[in-house]
C-alpha positions as CSV (number, residue, x, y, z in Angstrom):
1,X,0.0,0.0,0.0
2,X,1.9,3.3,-1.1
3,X,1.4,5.9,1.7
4,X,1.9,9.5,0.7
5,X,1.5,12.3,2.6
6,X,2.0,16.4,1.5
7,X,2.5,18.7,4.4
8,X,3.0,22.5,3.3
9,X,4.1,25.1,5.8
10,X,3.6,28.9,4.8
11,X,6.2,31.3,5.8
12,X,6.7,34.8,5.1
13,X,9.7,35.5,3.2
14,X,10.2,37.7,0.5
15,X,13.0,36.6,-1.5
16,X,14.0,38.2,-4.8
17,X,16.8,37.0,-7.4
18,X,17.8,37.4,-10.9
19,X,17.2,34.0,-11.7
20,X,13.6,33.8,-10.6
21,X,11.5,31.9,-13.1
22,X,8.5,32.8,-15.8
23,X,5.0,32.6,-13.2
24,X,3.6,29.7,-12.1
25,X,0.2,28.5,-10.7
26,X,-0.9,29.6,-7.6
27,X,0.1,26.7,-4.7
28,X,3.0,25.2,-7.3
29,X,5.9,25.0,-4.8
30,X,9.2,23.0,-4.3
31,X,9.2,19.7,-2.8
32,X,11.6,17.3,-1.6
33,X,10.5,13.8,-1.4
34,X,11.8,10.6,0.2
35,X,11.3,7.0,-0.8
36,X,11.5,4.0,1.4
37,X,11.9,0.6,-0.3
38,X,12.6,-1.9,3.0
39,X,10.7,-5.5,2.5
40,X,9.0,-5.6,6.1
41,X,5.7,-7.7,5.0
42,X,7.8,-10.9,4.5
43,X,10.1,-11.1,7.4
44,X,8.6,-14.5,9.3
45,X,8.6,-13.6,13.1
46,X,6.1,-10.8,14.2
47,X,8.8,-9.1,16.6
48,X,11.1,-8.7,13.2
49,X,7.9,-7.4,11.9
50,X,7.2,-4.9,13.9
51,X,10.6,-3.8,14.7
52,X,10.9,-3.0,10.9
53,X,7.8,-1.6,10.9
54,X,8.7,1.0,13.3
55,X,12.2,1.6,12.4
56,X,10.5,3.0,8.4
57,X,7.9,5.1,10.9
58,X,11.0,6.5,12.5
59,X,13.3,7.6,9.7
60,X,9.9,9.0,7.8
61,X,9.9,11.0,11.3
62,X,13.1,12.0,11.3
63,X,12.5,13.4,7.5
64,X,9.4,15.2,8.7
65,X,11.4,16.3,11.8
66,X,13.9,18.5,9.3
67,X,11.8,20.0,6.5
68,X,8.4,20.8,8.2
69,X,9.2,24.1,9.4
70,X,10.3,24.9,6.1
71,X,8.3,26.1,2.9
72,X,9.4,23.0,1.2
73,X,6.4,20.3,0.7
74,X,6.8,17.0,1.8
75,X,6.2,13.7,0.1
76,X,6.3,10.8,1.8
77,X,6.3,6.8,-0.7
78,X,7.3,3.9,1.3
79,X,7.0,0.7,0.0
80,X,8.7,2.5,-3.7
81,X,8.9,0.7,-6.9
82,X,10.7,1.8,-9.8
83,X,7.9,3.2,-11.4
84,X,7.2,5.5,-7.8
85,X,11.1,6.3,-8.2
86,X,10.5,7.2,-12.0
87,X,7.6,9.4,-11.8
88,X,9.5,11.7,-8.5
89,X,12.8,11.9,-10.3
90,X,10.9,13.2,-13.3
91,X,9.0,15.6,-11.5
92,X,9.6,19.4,-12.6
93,X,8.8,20.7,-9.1
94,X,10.8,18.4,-6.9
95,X,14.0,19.8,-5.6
96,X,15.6,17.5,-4.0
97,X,14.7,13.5,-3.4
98,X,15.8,10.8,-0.5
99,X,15.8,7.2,-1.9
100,X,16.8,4.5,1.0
101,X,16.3,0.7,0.0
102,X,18.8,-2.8,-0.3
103,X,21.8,-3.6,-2.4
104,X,21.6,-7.0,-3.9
105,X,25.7,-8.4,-3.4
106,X,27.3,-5.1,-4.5
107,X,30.6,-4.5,-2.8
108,X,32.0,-8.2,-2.4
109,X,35.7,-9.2,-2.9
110,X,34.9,-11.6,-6.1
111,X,34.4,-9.2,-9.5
112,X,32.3,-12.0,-10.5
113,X,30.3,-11.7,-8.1
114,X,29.7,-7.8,-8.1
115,X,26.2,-7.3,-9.4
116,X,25.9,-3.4,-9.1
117,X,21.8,-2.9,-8.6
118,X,19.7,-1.4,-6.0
119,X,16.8,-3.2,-5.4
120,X,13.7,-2.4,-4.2
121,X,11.0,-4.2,-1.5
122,X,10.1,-6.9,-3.9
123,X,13.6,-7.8,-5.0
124,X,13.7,-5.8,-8.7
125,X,16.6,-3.9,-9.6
126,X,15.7,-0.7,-9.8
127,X,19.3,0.5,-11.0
128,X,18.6,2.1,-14.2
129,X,16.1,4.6,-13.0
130,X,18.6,6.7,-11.3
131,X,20.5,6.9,-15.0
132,X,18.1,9.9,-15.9
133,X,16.2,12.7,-14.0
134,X,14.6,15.7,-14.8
135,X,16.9,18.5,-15.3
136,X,15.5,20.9,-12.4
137,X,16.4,18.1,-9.9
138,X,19.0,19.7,-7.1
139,X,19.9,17.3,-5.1
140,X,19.5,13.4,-5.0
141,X,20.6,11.2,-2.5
142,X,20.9,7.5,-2.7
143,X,20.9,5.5,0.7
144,X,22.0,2.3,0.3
145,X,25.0,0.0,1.1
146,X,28.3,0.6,-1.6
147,X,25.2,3.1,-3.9
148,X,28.4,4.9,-5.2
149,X,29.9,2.0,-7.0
150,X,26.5,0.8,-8.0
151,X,25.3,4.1,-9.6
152,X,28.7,4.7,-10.9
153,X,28.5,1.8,-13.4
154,X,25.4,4.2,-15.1
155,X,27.5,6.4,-17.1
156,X,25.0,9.1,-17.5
157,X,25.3,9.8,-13.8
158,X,28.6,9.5,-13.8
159,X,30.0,11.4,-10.4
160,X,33.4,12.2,-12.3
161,X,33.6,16.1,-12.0
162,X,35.9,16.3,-14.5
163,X,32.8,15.3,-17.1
164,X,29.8,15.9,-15.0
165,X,26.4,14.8,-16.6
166,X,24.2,16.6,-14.6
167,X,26.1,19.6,-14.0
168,X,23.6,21.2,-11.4
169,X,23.0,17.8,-9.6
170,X,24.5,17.0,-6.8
171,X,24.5,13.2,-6.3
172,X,25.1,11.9,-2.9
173,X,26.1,8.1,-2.3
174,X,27.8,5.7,-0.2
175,X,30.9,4.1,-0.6
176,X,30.5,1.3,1.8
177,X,27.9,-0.5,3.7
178,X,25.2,2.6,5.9
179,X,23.1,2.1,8.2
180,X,19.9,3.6,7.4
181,X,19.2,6.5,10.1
182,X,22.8,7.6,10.0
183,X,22.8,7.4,6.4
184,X,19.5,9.8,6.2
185,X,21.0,11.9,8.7
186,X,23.9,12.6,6.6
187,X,21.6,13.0,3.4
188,X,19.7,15.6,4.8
189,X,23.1,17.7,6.4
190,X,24.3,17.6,2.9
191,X,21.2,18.7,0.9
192,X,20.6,22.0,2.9
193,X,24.2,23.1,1.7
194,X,22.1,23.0,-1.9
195,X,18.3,24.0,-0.2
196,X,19.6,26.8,1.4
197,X,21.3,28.2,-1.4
198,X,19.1,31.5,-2.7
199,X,19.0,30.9,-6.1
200,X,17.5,27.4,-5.4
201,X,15.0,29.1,-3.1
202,X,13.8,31.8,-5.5
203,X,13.1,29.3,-8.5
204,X,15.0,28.5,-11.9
205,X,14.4,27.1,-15.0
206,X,16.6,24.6,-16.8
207,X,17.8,23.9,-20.1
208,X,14.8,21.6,-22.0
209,X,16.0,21.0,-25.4
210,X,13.8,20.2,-28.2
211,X,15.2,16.4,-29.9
212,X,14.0,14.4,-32.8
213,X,11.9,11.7,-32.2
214,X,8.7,9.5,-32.2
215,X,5.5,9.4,-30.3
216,X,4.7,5.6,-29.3
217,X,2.0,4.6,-27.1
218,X,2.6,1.4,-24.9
219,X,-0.8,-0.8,-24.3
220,X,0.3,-3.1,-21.2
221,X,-3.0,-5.1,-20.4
222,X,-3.6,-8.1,-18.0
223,X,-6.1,-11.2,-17.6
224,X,-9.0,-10.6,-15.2
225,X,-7.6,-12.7,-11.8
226,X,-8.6,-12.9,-8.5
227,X,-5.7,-13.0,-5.5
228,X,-5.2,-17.2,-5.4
229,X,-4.6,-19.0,-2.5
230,X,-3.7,-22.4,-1.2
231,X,-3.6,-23.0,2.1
232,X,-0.6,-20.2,3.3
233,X,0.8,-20.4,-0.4
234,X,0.3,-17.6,-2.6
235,X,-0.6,-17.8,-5.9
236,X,-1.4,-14.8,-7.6
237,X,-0.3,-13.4,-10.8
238,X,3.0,-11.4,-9.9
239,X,2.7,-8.0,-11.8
240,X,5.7,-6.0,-11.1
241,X,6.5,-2.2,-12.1
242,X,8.1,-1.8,-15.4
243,X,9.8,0.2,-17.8
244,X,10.5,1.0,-21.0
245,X,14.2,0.9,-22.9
246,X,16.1,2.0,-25.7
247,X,19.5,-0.1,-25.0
248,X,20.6,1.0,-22.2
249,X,18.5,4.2,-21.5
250,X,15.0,4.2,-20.0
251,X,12.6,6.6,-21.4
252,X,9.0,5.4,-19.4
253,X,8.3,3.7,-16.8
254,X,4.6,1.2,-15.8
255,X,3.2,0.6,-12.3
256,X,3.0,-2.7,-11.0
257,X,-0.9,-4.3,-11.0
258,X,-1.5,-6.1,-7.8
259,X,-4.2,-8.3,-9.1
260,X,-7.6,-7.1,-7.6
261,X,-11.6,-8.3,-8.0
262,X,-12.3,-10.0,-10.8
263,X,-14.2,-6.8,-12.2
264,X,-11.2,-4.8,-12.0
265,X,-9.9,-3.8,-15.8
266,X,-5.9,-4.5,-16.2
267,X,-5.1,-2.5,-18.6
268,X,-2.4,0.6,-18.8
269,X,-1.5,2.7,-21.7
270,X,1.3,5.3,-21.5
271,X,2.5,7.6,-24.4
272,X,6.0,8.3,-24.8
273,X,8.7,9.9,-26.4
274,X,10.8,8.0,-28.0
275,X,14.4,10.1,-29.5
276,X,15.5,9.4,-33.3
277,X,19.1,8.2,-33.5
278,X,19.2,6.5,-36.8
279,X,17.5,6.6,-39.8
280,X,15.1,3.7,-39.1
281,X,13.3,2.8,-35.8
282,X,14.6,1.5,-32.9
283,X,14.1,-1.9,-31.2
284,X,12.5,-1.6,-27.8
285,X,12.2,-3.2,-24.2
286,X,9.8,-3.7,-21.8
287,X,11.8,-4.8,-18.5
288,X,10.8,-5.5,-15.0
289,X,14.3,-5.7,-13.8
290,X,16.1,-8.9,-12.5
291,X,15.1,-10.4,-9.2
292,X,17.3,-12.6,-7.7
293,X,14.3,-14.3,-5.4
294,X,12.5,-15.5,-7.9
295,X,15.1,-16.8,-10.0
296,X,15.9,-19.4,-7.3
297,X,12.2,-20.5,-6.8
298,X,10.6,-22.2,-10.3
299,X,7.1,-21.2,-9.2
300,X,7.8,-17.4,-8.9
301,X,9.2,-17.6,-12.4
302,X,5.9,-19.3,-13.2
303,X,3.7,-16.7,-11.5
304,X,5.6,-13.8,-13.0
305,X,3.4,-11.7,-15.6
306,X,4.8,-8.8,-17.7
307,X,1.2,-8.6,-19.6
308,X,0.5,-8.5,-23.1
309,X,2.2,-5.7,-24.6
310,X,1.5,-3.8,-28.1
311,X,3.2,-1.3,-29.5
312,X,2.0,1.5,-31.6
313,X,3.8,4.0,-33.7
314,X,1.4,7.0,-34.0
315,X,1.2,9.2,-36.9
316,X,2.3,13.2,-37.3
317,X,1.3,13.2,-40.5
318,X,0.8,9.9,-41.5
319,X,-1.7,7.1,-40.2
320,X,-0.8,4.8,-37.0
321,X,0.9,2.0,-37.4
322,X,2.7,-1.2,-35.6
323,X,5.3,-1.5,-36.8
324,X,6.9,-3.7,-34.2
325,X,7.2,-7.3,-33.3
326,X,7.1,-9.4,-30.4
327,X,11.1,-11.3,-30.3
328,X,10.1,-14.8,-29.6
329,X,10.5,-18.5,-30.7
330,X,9.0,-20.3,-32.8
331,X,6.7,-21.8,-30.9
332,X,5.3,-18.0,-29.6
333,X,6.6,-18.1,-26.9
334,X,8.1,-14.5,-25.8
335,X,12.1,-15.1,-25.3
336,X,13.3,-13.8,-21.7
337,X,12.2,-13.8,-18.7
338,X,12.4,-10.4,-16.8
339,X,11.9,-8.3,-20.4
340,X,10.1,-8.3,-23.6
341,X,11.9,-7.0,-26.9
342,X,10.3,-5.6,-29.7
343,X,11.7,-5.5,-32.8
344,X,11.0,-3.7,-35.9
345,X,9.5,-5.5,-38.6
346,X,11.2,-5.0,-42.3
347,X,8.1,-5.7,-44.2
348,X,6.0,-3.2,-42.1
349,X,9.0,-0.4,-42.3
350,X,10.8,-0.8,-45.4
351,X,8.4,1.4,-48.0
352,X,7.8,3.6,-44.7
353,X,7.9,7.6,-44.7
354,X,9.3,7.9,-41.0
355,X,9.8,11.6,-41.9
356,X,6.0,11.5,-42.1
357,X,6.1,10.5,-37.8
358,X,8.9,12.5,-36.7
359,X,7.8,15.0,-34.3
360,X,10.3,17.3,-32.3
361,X,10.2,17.3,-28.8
362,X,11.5,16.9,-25.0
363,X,11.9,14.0,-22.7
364,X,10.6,16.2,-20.2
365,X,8.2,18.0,-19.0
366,X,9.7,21.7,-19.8
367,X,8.3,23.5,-17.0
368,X,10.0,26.2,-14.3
369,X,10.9,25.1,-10.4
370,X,8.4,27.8,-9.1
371,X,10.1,29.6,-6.2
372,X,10.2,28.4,-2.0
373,X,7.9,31.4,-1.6
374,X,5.3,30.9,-4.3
């Protein structure tokens, strides 16, 4: 159950700076947000339970404690997926965000062994979230045991300064192994060196560029279930958060479908942006992220549903079309287990006007950080 919370406390400032932005609605104002991703439903003795339980209640406390005499609004997620980490780091009028969850074996001695991924409650990696976020993002801090080496194998968040990638982002990780108040506690000295700053406070805007690209909706839909039982044993459909890829680079992201009453419609649709980079269409991803959990256990693997996926190119000038295909054998059946690659189709593409789809655009949503004050 996602829990979040907005708590906004006026103060009467009157701060004024060259950089101050374009207007902005009335009640826009900056927030800084912080996601807890800590598996407490699964641990077997209650005691456990209820000691993790009350250890999230305290650091969301401790959070609370430091920002709610400020102007800032606070947003509370706990129990995050990546599609909950997604949609904050792409919010324009977040300035600073607090994610604390697992690693999954990052850090050991053996280089064979070193996975590099975050994980979140339910045992996805998460990882390639972090890779992009929206440029008015300030500050992002990233709680978790060795989260430096881990992020540091994304080279779009690289923290070399010497080739920064988010030049007004200051990233804030962990080396080695943290425990989780005294890692927050750090996080939060370090961000008001960037919170307090006044040009943060009076509002910005950042660069936005317009890119080439495509507009493709994503129609994810699921089979009418209701939760399954036998006995203590589970057996529901597991429907995990999702995103969608490009290689290596994320441009969407899907929230997971905990099945529900049997009159309950699955079904999710997302537009999104997809950048041009060669002259012909690029082969896509939907990925749920590796889980380690339900790797080892054969009926997890059998439980786990991605959904039935289409894919649909959408016409500037020209009609819609699909021009993708499902990669699978063939038998049908989709190849992979945590992803589902689509490929473009040469019979569907090859006499094919893209010019007549191209669209220019932004990955983002180009709009100002309103000011602390607003």
């Amino acid at each position: 159950m996602h829990l979040t919370v907005k708590i906004t406390v006026f103060l009467v400032l009157a701060l004024i700076s060259a950089v101050a932005t374009s207007p902005v609605a009335k009640g826009d104002h900056q927030k800084v947000v912080f996601l807890t991703s800590l598996n407490t439903k699964n641990v077997s003795a209650i005691f456990r339970r209820n000691y993790y339980q009350t250890y999230v209640q305290k650091l969301e406390e401790r959070f609370r404690s430091e920002f709610e005499r400020t102007q800032y609004v606070i947003e509370i997620v706990h129990d995050a997926d990546q599609f909950d980490l997604w949609s904050v780091l792409h919010d324009p009028t977040n300035v600073a965000v607090f994610w604390l969850s697992h690693a999954s074996l990052a850090g050991v001695s053996d280089p064979i062994l070193r996975t590099h991924k975050m994980i979140d409650a339910r045992g996805f990696d998460i990882t390639p979230a972090f890779e992009k976020t929206h440029p008015n993002l300030r500050f992002l801090a990233v709680i978790g045991c060795f989260s430096q080496d881990i992020l540091n194998s994304l080279p779009q968040i690289s923290q070399d300064p010497k080739h920064p990638t988010r030049p007004y982002l200051r990233l804030f990780t962990f080396h080695d192994r943290v425990d989780a108040k005294k890692g927050l506690k750090q996080a939060i000295l370090e961000s008001k060196k960037i919170l307090e700053i006044p040009e943060i406070r009076t509002g910005y805007r950042s660069p936005c560029p317009q890119t080439p690209g495509y507009r493709v909706r994503v129609d994810r839909t699921f089979a009418l279930s209701t939760p399954l039982r036998q006995g203590k044993l589970d057996l529901s459909p597991i429907r995990p958060a999702g995103r969608l890829m490009m290689g290596q680079q994320i441009l969407d992201a899907f929230p997971r479908n905990d099945p529900g009453g049997d009159t309950e419609i699955k079904f999710q649709t997302h537009e999104v942006f997809v950048p041009k980079i060669t002259g012909s269409l690029p082969s896509l991803r939907i990925d749920v992220g590796e889980n380690d959990s339900i790797l080892k256990q054969k009926d997890l693997v059998a439980r786990l549903d991605i959904g039935n996926l289409n894919l649909t190119l959408l016409g500037n000038r020209g009609a819609d079309i699909h021009p993708w295909g499902l990669w699978q054998m063939p038998s049908g059946k989709a190849i992979g287990i945590f992803s589902r690659i689509f490929k473009p189709q040469p019979e569907k593409i090859e006499d094919l006007d893209l010019s007549a789809y191209e669209v220019q655009d932004s990955e983002f949503r180009c709009e100002p950080m309103p000011s602390y004050d607003s």
